[in-house]
C-alpha positions as CSV (number, residue, x, y, z in Angstrom):
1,X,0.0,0.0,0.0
2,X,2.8,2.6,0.6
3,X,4.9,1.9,-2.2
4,X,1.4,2.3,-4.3
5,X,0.6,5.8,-2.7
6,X,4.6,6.7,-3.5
7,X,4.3,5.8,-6.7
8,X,1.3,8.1,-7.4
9,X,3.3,10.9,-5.8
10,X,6.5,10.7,-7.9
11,X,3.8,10.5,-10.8
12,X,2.3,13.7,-9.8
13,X,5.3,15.3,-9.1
14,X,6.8,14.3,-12.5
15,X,3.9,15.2,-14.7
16,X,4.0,18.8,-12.8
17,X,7.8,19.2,-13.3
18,X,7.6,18.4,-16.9
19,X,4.4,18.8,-18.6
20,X,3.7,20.7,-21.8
21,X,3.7,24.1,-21.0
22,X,0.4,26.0,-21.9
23,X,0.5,29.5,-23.7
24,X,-1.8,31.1,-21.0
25,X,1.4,29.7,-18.4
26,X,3.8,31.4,-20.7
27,X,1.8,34.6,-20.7
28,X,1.3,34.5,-17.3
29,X,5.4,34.2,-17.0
30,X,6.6,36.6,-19.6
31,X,3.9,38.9,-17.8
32,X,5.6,39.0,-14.6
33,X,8.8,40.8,-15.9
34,X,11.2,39.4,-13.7
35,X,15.0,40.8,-14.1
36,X,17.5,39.0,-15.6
37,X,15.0,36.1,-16.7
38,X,15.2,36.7,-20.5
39,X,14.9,33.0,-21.6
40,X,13.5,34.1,-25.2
């Protein structure tokens, strides 16, 4: 039972990290207009 409730967490935590990143999420970065975080 605990290694199946890990396992769903390092899923989760994965598919977080590195899922596709939407345009509204990029607009929502590039809105912020941090300094020096000119990734473009």
């Amino acid at each position: 039972m605990q290694t199946l409730i890990l396992l769903a967490l390092v899923i989760v935590i994965f598919w977080v990290l590195f899922r596709p990143i939407t345009k509204k999420e990029l607009d929502r970065f590039n809105d912020k207009n941090w300094p020096d975080m000119d990734l473009h």
